[in-house]
C-alpha positions, 0 to 999 in steps of 0.5 A: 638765850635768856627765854630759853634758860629761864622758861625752858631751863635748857642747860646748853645750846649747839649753835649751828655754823657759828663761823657764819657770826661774823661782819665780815666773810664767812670763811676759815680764816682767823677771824678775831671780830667774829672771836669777840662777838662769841665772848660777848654771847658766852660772857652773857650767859655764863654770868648767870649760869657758868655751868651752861654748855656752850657748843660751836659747830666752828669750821675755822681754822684750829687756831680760833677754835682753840682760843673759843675753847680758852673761853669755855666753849666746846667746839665739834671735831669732826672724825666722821671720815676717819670712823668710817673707815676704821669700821670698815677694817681700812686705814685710818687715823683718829688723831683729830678725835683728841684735844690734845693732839689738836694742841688745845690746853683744854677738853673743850673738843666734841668728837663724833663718829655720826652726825645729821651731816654724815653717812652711818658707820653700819651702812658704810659697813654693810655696803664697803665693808673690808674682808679676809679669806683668812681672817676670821676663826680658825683661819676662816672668812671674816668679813666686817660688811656682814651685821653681827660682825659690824656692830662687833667692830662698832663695840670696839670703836666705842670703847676706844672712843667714848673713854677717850678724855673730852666730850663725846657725841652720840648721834640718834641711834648710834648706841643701836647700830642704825644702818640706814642711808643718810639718804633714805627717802620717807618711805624707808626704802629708797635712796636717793640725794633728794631725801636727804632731810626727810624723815628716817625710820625710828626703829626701837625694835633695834633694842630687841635684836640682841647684837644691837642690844649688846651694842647699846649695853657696851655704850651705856658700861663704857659711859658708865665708867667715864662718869664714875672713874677720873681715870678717863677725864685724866690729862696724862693719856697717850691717843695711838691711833694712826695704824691698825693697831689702836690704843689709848693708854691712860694714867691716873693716880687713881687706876690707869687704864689701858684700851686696844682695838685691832681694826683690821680683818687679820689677826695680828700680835701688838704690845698693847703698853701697860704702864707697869708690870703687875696684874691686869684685869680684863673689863669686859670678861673679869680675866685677870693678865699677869704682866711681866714686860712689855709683851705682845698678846694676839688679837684675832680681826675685830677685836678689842680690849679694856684692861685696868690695873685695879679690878672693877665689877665685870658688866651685865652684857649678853653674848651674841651666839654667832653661826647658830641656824636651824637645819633645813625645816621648810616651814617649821619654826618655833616662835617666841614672845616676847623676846627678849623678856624679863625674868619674871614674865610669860613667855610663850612659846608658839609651835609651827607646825604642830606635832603629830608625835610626841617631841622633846623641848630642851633649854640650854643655858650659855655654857651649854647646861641643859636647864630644862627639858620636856616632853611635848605632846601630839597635838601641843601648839603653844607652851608657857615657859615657867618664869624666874629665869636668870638674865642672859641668853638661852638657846631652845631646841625642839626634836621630833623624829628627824625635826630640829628646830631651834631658836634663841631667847634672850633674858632681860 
């Protein structure tokens, strides 16, 4: 422990199977020689650095954990089951995910919804994930097996539990929505029990589909908030989350907070608790709620809210335009690079095939303005797009004679 603060100025270890420190069995029971062993490794370390982090993976009974955690040691709770099938739109019940529901006096739990032991929230999703006939817009099909759908839920679900107060675990590529089997062989394909510690795809290129990115960017905002406001580190919070309806309720002298995620595939009304009548603001969009009692507001399958009684800066998250597909173009397409871009760089923009007769090029903005437009000419394969363009999605359209090709560009 010493080599590895000193040399390599770690600020914290995670001790894999710390149940198996022990003279005597390896197994759940309260084990109070294998609580004294722990003391003497944590009293080592914190008399020369007490802010270094001291993480058990603890499978003992709660009791132990407890009295570890008395000590300033974090121990994992494991919710991985539970996330599971609140992704997938089943029943389920958060409960463990709270220290205090765990009767512990301190914020010394790591929850996690992912770890190297458990299968990935996208690829239960995608493989068991629950639908309705009637569930979605309009009354229409929601099915939270399709992926834009998946990662929506998946915001939700970190709302929910990243401003849960305690410390949380983000396992490798969670914030991006990786949906490959635990199980996935070297070759990035094959599944099979065998692999289960090969090598997995590391896929950056995750940052570049844009509900993946918008997952990330509601990750990285809700963290944000976590780490600038004392609302979400307060003791005075109320962790509702064994129906469908889920909702942590927090106070603080400073702001109270209120989050609410419906995980289901049905619309439903639920009262989501404000701690007071007044005006509420909406995180996510900047709307503001006048409430007067304790009402209940719809929430369509999937979705989700973050409400606080003190107005914050709304985030910078792009929208993820769903159900937008070019016509049937055989091979006729429109192709961007790079995509997404930033503000002030090229963009090209490659026809496929290249126009016979003169076509028109329009852009549209998220409200639906058109920003520019343009004519094409014969012969014209490849167009720059000129630079300085606000970040956020943009939808751009090309027309030619019965051709309509469009495809999205996203703006950083």
């Amino acid at each position: 422990m010493d080599y590895w603060r000193e040399e390599f100025h770690v600020d914290g270890f995670r001790w894999d199977l710390s149940s198996g420190f022990t003279q005597t069995s390896q197994n759940s029971a309260y084990d109070a020689s294998r609580i004294a062993i722990w003391a003497e490794y944590g009293e080592h370390v914190w008399s020369q650095d007490e802010s270094f982090y001291m993480i058990l993976e603890h499978w003992t009974e709660n009791s132990e954990e407890k009295e570890l955690s008395e000590m300033g040691f974090m121990c994992w709770a494991n919710v991985t089951h539970e996330f599971q099938e609140t992704a997938m739109g089943y029943s389920s019940n958060l409960e463990w995910a709270s220290y205090q529901q765990r009767g512990w006096n301190d914020a010394r739990s790591i929850s996690y919804a992912e770890s190297h032991d458990e299968e990935r929230l996208m690829f239960k999703n995608q493989a068991f994930g629950n639908s309705s006939s009637t569930g979605g817009e309009g009354g229409g099909l929601y099915d939270a097996s399709d992926l834009n759908t998946a990662l929506a839920r998946a915001e939700g679900l970190a709302v929910l539990h990243q401003l849960l107060p305690g410390p949380k675990m983000i396992w490798q590529f969670e914030e991006l929505g990786y949906d490959y089997s635990i199980n996935t062989c070297s070759d990035g394909v094959t599944i099979s029990e065998d692999c289960r510690v090969d090598p997995k795809p590391v896929r950056w290129d995750y940052l570049d589909v844009t509900a993946r990115y918008r997952l990330y960017q509601v990750f990285s905002a809700v963290n944000g908030l976590k780490r600038d406001f004392p609302t979400f580190q307060t003791e005075s919070f109320e962790w509702d989350v064994w129906g469908a309806g889920k909702r942590l309720i927090l106070q603080h002298p400073a702001m109270d907070a209120v989050a609410c995620f419906n995980t289901s595939v049905e619309p439903f009304e639920m009262v989501p608790g404000f701690t007071h009548p007044g005006l509420w603001y909406d995180y996510f969009s900047g709307d503001s709620l006048e409430v007067t009692t304790s009402e209940s507001i719809n929430f369509p399958a999937g979705a989700y809210h973050l409400w606080t009684d003190d107005p914050l800066e709304t985030p910078e998250i792009i929208q993820v335009i769903d159900n937008l597909k070019p016509g049937d173009t055989g091979s006729s397409r429109l192709a961007l690079y790079p995509n997404p871009s930033l503000g002030e760089q090229t963009t090209a923009l490659r026809l496929q095939p290249v126009l016979t007769r003169e076509g028109e090029l329009s852009i549209y903005d998220l409200t639906g303005a058109c920003v520019l437009h343009s004519a094409v000419a014969p012969g014209q394969s490849h167009i720059e797009l000129p630079q300085g363009w606000p970040a956020g999605p943009y939808v751009i359209g090309l027309s030619c004679e019965g051709l309509h090709l469009t495809t999205i560009w996203i703006v950083r």
